[in-house]
N, C-alpha and C positions, 0 to 999 in steps of 0.2 A: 640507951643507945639510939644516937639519930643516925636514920641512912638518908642519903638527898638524893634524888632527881635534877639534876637539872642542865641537861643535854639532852635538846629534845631532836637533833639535826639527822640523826641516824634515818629516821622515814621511818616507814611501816616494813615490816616480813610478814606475809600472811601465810607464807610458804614455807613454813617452819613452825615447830612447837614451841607455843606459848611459855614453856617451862626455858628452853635453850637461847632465847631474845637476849637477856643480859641488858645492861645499861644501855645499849646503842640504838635499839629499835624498839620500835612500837608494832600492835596487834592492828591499831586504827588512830589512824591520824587524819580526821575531816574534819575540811573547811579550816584548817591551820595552816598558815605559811612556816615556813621551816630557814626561810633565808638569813633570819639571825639569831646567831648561836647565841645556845642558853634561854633561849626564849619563843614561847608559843606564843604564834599572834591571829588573833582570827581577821580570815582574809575579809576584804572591804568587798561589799552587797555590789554589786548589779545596778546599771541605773535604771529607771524607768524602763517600759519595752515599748517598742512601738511599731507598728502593725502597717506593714505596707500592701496594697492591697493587690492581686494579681500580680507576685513574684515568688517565687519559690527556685534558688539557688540551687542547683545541687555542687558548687564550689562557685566562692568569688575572691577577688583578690582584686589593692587598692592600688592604681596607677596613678602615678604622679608623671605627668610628659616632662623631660626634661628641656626640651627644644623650648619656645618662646613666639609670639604670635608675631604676625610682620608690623605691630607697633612696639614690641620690645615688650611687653607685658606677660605675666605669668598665664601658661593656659589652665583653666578650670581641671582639679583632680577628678578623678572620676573612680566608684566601684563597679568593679566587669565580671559577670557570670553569666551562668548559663539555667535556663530556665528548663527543664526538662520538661513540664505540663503545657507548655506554647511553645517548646521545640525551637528556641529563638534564644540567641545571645543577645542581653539586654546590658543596660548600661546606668549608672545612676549617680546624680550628683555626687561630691564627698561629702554633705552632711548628713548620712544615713540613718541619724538619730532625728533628724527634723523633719520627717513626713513627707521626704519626697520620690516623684510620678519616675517610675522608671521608664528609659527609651527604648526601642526593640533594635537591634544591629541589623534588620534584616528587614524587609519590606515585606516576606513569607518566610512561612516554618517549614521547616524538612518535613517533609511527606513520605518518605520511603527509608528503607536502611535508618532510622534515624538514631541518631547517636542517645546516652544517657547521660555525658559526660563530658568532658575538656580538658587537657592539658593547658593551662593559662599560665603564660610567661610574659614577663614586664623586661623588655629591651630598651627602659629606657623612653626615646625617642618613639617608638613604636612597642602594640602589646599584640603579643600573639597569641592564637588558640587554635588548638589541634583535637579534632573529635576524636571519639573511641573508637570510630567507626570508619575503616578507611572507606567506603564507596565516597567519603564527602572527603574535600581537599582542606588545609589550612585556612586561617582567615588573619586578616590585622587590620589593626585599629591606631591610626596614625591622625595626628592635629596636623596637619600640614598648613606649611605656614609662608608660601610663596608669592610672589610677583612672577609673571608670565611675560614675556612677547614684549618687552621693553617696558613694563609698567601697566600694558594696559590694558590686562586681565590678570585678578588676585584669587587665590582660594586662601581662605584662615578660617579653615574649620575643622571639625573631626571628620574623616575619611573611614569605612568599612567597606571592604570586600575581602575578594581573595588573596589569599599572601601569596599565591604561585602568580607567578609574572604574566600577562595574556600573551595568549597568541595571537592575537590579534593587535595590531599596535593603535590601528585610527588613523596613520599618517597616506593620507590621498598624494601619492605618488603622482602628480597631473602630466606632468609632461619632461621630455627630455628633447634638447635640440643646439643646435651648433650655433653660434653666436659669436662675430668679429670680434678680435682678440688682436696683439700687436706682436712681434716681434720680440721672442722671450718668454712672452707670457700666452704660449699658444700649445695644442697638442700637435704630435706626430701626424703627417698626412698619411692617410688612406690607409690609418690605424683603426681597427673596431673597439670600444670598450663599452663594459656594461655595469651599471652600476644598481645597488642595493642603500638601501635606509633601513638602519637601524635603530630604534629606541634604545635610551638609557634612564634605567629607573633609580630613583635615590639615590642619584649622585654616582654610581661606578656600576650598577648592575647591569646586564645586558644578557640579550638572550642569543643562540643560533641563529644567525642570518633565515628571512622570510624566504620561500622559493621565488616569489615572485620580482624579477628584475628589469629594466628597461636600458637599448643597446641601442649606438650611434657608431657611426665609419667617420670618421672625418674626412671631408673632402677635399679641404685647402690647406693653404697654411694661414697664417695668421687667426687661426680660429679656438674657438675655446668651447664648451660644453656648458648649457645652462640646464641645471636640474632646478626643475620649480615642484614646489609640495605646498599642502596646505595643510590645518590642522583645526578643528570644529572647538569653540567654544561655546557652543552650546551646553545649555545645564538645563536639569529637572529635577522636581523631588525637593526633599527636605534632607538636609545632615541629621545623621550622619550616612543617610542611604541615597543619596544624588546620585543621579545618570549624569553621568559628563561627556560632553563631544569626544574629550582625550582622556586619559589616565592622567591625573594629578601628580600621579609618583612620579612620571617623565621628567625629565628633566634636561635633556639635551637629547639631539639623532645624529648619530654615527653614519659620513657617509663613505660607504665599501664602493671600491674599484675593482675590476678583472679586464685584463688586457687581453686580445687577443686568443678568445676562449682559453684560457690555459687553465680554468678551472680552481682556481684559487683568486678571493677575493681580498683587496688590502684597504684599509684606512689611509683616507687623503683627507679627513677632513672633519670636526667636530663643530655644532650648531646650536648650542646653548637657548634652550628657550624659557627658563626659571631665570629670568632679567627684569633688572629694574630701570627705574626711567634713564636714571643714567649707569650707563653704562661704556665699555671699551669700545664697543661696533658700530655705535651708530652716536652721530654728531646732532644738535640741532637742527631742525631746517634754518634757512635763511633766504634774501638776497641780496647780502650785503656782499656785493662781492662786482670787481671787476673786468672783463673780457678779453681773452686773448690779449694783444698787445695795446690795450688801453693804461698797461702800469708796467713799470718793474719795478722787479721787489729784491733786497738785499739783505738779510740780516746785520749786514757790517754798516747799512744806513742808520740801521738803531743803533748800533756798538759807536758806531763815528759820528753820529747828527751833529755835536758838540763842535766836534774840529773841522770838520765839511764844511758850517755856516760861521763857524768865530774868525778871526783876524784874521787874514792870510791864508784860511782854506778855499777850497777850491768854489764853492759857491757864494764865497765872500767878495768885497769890491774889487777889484783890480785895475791896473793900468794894461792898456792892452794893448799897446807901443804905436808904431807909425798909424797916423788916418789921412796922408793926403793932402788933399789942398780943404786947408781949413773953411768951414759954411759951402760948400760943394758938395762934398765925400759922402755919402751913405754910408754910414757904417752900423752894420748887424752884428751882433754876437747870439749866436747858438751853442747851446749844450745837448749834446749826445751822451747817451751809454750805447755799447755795441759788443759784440762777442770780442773776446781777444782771439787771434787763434793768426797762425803766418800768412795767410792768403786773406787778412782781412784786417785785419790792428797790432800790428808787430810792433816792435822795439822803435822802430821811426814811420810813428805814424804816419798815415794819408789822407788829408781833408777831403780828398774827390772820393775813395773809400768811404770813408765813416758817412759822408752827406751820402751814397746811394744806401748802405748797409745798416748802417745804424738807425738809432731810435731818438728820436728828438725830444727832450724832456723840457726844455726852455728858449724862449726868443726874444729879443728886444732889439726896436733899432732907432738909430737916432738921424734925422738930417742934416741937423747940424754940422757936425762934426768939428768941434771946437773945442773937445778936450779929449786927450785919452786917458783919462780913468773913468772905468766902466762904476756907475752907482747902483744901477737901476741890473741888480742876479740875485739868482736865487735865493740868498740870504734875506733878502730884502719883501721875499714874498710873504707871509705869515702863512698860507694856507699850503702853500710848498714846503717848507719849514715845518710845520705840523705834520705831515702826511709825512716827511722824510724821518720824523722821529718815529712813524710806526711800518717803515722801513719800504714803506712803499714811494715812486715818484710817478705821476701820470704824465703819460706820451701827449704829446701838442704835435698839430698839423703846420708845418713850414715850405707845403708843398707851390705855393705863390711866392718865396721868398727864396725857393732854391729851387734851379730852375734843372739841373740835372736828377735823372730817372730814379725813382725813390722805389728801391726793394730791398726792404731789413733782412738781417739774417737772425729766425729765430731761435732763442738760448733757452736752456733751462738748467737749471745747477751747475752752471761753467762760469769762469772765469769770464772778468768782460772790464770794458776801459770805459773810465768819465772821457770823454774830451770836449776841451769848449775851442771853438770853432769864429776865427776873426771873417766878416767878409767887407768888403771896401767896392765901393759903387762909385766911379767918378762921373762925372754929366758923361753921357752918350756912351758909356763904357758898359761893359758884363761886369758884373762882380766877381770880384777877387777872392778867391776864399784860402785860408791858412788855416793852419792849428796854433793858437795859443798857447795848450798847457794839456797833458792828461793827469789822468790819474788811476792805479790797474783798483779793481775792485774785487776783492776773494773772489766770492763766489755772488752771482746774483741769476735772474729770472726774466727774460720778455719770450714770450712764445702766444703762438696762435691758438692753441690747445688748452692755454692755462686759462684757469680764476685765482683771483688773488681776493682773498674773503680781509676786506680793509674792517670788518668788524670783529677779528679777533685781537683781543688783548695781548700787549709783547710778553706776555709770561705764558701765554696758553699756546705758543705759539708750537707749532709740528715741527718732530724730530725729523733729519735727513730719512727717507722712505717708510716714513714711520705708516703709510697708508697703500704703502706699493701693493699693488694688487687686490687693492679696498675697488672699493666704483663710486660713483657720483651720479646718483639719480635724479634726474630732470626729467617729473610725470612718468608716463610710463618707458623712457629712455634709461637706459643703464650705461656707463661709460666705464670702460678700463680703467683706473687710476697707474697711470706708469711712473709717476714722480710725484714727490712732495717735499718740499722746502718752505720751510718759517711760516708763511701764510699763502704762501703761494702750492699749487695742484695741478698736475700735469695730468691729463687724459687723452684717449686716440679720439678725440674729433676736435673739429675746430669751434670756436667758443662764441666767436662772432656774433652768430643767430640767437643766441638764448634769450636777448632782451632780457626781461627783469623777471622770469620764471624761478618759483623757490627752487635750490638744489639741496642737496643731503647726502653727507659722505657716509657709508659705511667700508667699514673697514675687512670684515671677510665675508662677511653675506648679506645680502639684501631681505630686509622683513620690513611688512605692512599688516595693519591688521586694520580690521572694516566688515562691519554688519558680523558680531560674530565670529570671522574666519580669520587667521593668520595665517599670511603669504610670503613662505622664504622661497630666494634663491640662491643657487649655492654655483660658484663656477669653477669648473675643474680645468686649470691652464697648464697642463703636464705634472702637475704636483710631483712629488716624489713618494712612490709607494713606503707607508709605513707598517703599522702592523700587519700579521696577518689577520685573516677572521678567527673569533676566538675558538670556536668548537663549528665542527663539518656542518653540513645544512641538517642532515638526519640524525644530529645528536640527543639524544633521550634527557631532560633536565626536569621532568617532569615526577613527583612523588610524593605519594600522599605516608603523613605517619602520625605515630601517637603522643612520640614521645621528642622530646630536642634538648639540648644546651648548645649555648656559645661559650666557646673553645676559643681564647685570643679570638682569628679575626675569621672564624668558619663556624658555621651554624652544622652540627651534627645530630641526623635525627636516626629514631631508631623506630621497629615495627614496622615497617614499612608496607606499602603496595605500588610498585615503579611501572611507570608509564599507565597512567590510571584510563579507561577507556578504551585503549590499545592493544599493549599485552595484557596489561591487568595481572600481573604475579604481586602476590603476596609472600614474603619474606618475613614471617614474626622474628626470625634470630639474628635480621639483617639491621649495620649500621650504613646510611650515606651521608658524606660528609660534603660540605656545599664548595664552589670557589671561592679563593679568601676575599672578604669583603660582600662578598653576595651570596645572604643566605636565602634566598630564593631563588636562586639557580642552583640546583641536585642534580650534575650529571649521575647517571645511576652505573657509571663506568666507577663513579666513586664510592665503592663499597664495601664495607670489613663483613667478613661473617665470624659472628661469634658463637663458638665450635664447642659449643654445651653438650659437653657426653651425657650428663642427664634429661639431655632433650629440653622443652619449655619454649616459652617465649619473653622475648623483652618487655620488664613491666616500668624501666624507670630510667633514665639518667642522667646523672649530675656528675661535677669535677670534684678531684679532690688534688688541691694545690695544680699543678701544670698539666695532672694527668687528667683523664675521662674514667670513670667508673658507670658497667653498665650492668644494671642489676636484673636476671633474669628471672626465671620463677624460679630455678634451682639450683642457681648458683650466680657467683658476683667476681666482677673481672675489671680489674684495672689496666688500661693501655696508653702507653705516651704514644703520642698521638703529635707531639709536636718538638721533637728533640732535633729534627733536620729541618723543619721547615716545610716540610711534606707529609699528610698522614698516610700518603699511599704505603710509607716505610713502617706502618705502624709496629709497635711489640708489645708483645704482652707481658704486663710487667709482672703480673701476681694474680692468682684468681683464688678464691675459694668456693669447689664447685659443689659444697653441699649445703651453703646455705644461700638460701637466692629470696628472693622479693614476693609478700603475697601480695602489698597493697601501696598499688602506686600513687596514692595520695600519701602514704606515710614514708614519705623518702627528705628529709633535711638535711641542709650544710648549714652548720654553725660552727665557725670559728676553725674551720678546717678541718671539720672533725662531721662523720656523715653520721646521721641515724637512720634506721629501717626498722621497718616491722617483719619480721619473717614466720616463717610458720609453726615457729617454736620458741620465739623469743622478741624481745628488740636489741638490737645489737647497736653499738657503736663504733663506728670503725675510725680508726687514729690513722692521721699523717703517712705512720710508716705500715698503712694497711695491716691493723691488725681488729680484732674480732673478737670484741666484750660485749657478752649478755648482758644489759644493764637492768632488764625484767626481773632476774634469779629471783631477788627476793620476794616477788608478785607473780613468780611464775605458775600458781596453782590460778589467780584470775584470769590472767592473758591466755592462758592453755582452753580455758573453760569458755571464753568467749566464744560467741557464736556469730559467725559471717565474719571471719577474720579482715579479711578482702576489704572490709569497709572500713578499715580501721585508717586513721587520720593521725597526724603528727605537726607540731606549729610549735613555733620557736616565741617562746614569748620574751622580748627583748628584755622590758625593763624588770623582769623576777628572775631574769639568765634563768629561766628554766623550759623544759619539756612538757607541753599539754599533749597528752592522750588520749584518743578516745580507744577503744580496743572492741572491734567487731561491729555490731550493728547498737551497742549499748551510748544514750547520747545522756542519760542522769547523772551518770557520776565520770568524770575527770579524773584520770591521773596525771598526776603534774610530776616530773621529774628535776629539779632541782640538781643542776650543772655545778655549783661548788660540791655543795655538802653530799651531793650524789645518792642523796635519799630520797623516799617516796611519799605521797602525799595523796587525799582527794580532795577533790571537789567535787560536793556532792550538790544537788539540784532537787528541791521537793516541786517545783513545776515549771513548766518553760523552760525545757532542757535546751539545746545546741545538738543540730546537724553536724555544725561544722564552726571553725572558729579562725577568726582572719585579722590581721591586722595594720592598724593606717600607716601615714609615714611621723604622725606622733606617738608610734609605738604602741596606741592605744588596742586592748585585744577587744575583739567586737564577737557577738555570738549569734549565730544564723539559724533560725528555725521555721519550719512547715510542717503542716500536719498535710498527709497525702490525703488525695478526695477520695469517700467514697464510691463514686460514679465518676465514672470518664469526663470530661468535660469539665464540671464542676469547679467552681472558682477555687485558686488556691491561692491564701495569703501567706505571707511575712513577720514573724518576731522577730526583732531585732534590737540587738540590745550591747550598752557596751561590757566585758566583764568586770571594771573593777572603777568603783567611785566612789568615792571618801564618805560622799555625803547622804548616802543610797539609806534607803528603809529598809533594806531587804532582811525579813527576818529569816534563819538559817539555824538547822541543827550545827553545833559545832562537839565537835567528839574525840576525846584523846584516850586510848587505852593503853597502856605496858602491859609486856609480859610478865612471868612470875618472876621473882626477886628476890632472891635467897635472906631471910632476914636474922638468920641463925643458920647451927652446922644442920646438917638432914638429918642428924639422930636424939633432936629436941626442937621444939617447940617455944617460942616466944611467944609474949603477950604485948599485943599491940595498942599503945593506950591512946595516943594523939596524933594527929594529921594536921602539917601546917602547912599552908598554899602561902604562898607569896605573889601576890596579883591584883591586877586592880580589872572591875569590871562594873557595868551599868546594869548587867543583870545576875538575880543568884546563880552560884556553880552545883552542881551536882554532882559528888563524889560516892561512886561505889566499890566496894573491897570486896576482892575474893581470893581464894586461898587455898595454897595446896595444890596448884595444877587443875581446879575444878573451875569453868569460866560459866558456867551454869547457875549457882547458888550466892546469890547476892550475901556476904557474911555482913553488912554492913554499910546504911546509906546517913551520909552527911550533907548538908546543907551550908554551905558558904554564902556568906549573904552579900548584897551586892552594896559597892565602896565606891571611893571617889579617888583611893592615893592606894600605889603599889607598896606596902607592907605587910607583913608576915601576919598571920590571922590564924590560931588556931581553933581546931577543934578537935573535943576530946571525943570517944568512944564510947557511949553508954550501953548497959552498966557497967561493964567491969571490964572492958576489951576484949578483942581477939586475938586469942592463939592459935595460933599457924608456926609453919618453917618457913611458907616464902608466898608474897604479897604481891597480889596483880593489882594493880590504879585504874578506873576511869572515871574519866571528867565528862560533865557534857550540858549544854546548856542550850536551849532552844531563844538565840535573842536575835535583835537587829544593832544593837549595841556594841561597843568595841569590848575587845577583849584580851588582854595581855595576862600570860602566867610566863613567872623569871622564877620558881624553882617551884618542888615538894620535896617535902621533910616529912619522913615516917620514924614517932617515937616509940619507942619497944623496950620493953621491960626483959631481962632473960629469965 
């Protein structure tokens, strides 16, 4: 009679008698993988270790930033833990296997209250850590990867400090003060307003408005409000622990309004200072540009240039009818543009008009007077002709040739007339002057206030107001901007005087930066009240905790200690959930409590699908948290409140499914919250551990299985095994694992320190990764079954051959025992070691053993691979 083996998937029961196991389980399963059925394989050695020299871990975990540096380049990975014997969060290349220098996150070590421990969470973009210990607040560790101030200050480095937002922001409020403004773009007279600066960090965070504010009355009208600030670039230190002039996180300032003390303050206005060189606010300098009414400008001169100067258009040849007594006559022809408007260039024009009003853009005259067709206009200029296809014409002086009183009227984005203008001079006569011909022109540009920048290109060219209420800064001059069309910019002063000084449009606030400092001004011309300010001035958003997950788009922590320094309350059973989008802001108005009839405190929490699950020490609670959109509405969806959390490093999510360590088991909890011991059949080891609390849980991706530590025991591993749901060791004869972590290749790594004897005392680093092909690592490997019914219980069989099917580089050692007795070796066999997986027997000398029912172990001390694909037990009745 042959009986086989060969289902090895079942795991180990150490928690049950050796007689009641059956085919499924095993007594001892070490240093065997279990993940493919039918087959024992021994797990692959350890690589090398290597010895890093003052670090000692007591958890780390590998961060990948997924942001990008301001050249587009991947940032360097990084391992982050916390060093409990230098009291300093340190940091360390991703090659942790190649001997490299750890960096300290801290310039100094905690001196008081000091933590032994960290919550470390990878967000991504930023890695956060929360001590044990609330007297000390959160931390984060961010690449920050910005342009500043138009370009012209970058940080692309790693960033450490505190993750709670400062109270203090850096921004030097300098001054506030009234400042000429126009018509429109002005405040209320002999209105009071006060204004506030806000920071904004990482893009949407913000804190409580500062108490500190600065107030102005206006006392005219046409006036407006300049708020000037600055902000220090200064830096020191080395990354990742620089002193910076400002917070790096910043990212734009908010500036708040309040009217009329009424006690509430509003947004009129945001200030982006994370800019690169180009950007929407601010233009090139130049002085390419023309003065008041030295041009006018028309977009329709580019749209038209074509037909304006070809055959028949209006700056083309023409005949320009009666001149007189022929070689006498003087005859002048002028070209004007002028406003259209009734009291100035109507429907039947007037040369004595347009010659006081208008703008003279061309002249020519002849003595002769011997032909009337005009040759010598506009079309015929080349440098007139150019300029008009970039939609500009410049003004000419005709004030010698036109002897009435010359006062244009000036235009800006209005409507306005070509007219070309005949004048006839006979000997001893005035000149006669007529209109020739107009022509209306949309919309065009001559004003005393304007520039007209001739070195933009007709595609770059400015939308209608696309600058209104931008400025134009000339040195230390700041001007309105009240219009802007095509190339042409209307400001409240007149333009005359500039001479050839660079100007430079911005568009809502003025920034300079020099020696160091960056210099905005920001101008409030009646804005219109927007938001209000987000939370009161005395709003509490301060809290320190032990524990966090992000929840969609709120960072929820739990343990808490709210308003740290201030009140100083400590809540262990308290959750605060942050505002969405900024999980550093905790008002502490945001608070669940969770109402543990067994009393305890919060030792963990993670999500399970949409909800929050918070695991206390004596019981475990699931709550939606986000079914409206608000967690103030939270529910409680389900709890089980007798079994709760011992140890907050053993809490995983894999696959939507939680695991925990509790105080009697490890449970697994499903989807629809429910609550499987998956320890049972190991439950007499796990019960018997000692220092539950230290027990550790890690998700090893690539063997889908569960690593165990259980207590303060770091030699032997139990692996759990998520298909076959059976149990396993791994076991360690030296250079165990603290703790075990892994990269974003999936690879599992194992962290080891031995603690100093004396205080002080250097402590090194093993480290190692667990699993590689090509390792020496020589290892007990050991597989035992239970007993095996080999016949009925009221006879006895004689056992005559044992045949393995395996292939392996070193002999196997087989021992038999029998009857329920795990004590008395009945029988040891020697399998000798092969090169090809075939059945190999061996027989039982002398004469076999009889037994009812037959226990197997296998065991063999190699570094060699190892495969067994069945046993066959032959038996005589």
């Amino acid at each position: 009679m042959n009986i086989e083996i060969n289902s090895f998937s079942g795991g180990i029961a150490t928690n049950a008698d050796p007689n009641d196991l059956g085919d499924k389980y095993s007594v001892t399963n070490q240093n065997f993988l279990i993940d493919q059925p039918g087959r024992l394989v021994k797990r692959p050695g350890r690589s090398s270790t290597v010895t890093i020299n003052s670090l000692a871990f007591s958890d780390a975990k590998y961060w990948s930033p997924s942001n990008l540096k301001i050249n587009g380049t991947s940032i360097d990975d990084k391992w982050i833990g916390y060093n409990p014997y230098l009291k300093k969060l340190v940091f360390t290349p991703s090659n942790i296997l190649g001997g490299v220098t750890p960096t300290d996150l801290s310039s100094s070590a905690y001196s008081s209250n000091i933590p032994n421990d960290f919550d470390l969470q990878d967000h991504g973009t930023e890695f956060r850590m929360a001590p044990n210990n609330l007297n000390h607040g959160p931390k984060i560790l961010q690449h920050i990867s910005r342009n500043f101030f138009s370009g012209s200050y970058s940080v692309d480095e790693f960033v450490f400090q505190d993750a709670l937002l400062p109270q203090s922001s850096n921004i030097n409020f300098v001054s506030l003060a009234e400042s000429a403004s126009a018509s429109g773009f002005d405040m209320t007279n002999n209105q009071t307003n006060s204004y506030k600066l806000s920071p904004v960090y990482d893009g949407i965070q913000e804190l409580p408005l500062d108490t500190a504010s600065k107030s102005i009355t206006t006392t005219a009208t046409s006036r407006m409000n300049q708020i000037k600030f600055t902000l220090s670039a200064s830096v020191s230190g080395t990354a990742p622990n620089k002193t910076y002039g400002f917070n790096p996180r910043m990212t734009a300032i908010k500036v708040y309004r309040e009217t009329s003390n009424s006690g509430t303050y509003f947004h009129i206005g945001t200030i982006p200072i994370n800019t690169k060189t180009e950007n929407d606010n601010v233009l090139p300098s130049t002085t390419n540009y023309k003065k008041g009414i030295e041009a006018v400008y028309s977009d329709s001169f580019i749209d038209d240039s074509a037909s304006l100067t070809g055959s028949g258009g209006t700056f083309a040849t023409f005949d320009c009818g009666s001149i007189g007594t022929a070689g006498s006559t003087v005859v002048s022809i002028f070209y004007y543009v002028c406003k259209k408007s009734e009291s100035l260039v109507n429907e039947s024009v007037d040369a004595g008009s347009v010659l006081i009003k208008g703008f003279p853009i061309f002249a020519k005259q002849s003595n002769s007077g011997t032909s009337q067709n005009v040759t010598s206009t506009p079309s015929t200029d080349s440098t007139f002709v150019s300029n008009l296809q970039n939609g500009i014409i410049n003004t000419v002086t005709v004030d010698n040739d036109v002897s009435t009183g010359h006062n244009p009227v000036d235009f800006f984005d209005e409507e306005c007339v070509i007219v070309i203008i005949k004048g006839l001079a006979a000997p001893g006569q005035s000149t006669n002057f007529s209109v020739v011909s107009s022509l209306d022109v949309s919309i065009g540009a001559c004003h005393s206030n304007q520039l007209v920048f001739n070195g933009i290109a007709n595609a770059d060219r400015y939308s209608a107001s696309q600058y209104n209420s931008g400025f134009l800064v000339k040195g230390n001059n700041h001007y309105l901007i009240q219009g802007t069309l095509g190339k042409a910019v209307l400001i409240n002063n007149a333009t005359s005087g500039f001479g050839s000084a660079a100007v430079q449009i911005f568009k809502s606030y003025i920034e300079g930066y020099a020696s160091n400092t960056a210099t905005y001004y920001f101008y409030d011309m009646g804005f219109t009240a927007g938001a209000q300010q987000p939370y009161v001035e005395d709003a509490k958003v301060r809290v320190h905790y032990k524990f966090s997950q992000m929840l969609n788009d709120r960072l929820f922590v739990g343990n808490v200690k709210l308003d740290p320094s201030v009140d100083n309350e400590d809540h262990p059973d308290w959750l605060i959930y942050s505002a969405p989008g900024m999980p550093d802001v905790l008002p502490i108005v945001n608070y669940i409590q969770i109402k543990d009839q067994q009393g305890g405190t919060m030792m963990a929490l993670n999500k399970l699908l949409d909800s929050l699950v918070v695991f206390m020490s004596r019981g475990t609670f699931r709550l939606d948290v986000n079914s409206v959109g608000d967690p103030s509405s939270w529910q409680l969806m389900e709890s089980n409140s007798h079994i709760g959390c011992i140890a907050s490093k053993a809490v995983v999510n894999i696959k939507d499914n939680l695991f925990f360590c509790s105080h009697d088991a490890v449970y697994q909890i499903t989807p629809d919250f429910r609550f499987t011991p998956i320890s049972e059949p190991i439950k007499d080891v796990y019960q018997s551990a000692s220092n539950l609390s230290q027990s550790r849980l890690m998700y090893d991706v690539k063997r889908n299985r569960l690593l165990c530590s259980f207590g303060s025991t770091t030699d032997t591993i139990y692996a759990y095994d998520l298909i076959s749901n059976g149990w396993s060791t791994l076991k360690f004869g030296t250079v165990p694992a603290k703790f075990y972590s892994i990269d974003d290749s999936l690879d599992v790594f194992g962290f080891y320190h031995q603690a100093p004897d004396n205080s002080g005392d250097a402590v090194n680093s093993t480290i190692y990764s667990l699993h590689q092909s090509s390792s020496s690592e020589s290892m007990d490997i050991v597989y035992q079954t239970g007993f095996k019914n080999i016949t009925k219980m009221d006879k006895n069989a004689i056992v005559r051959r044992l045949n393995l099917n395996y292939e392996s580089s070193a002999a196997l050692t087989c021992k038999l025992y029998s009857d329920g007795d795990m004590t008395t070796v009945r029988s040891t066999l020697t399998f000798s070691a092969n090169n090809s997986s075939k059945d190999y027997l061996v027989s039982i000398r002398p004469s076999g053993i009889r037994a009812s029912s037959l226990a197997l172990k296998i065991s063999a001390t190699t570094s060699a691979a190892v495969k067994i694909n069945k046993v066959e037990i032959e038996t005589d009745e």
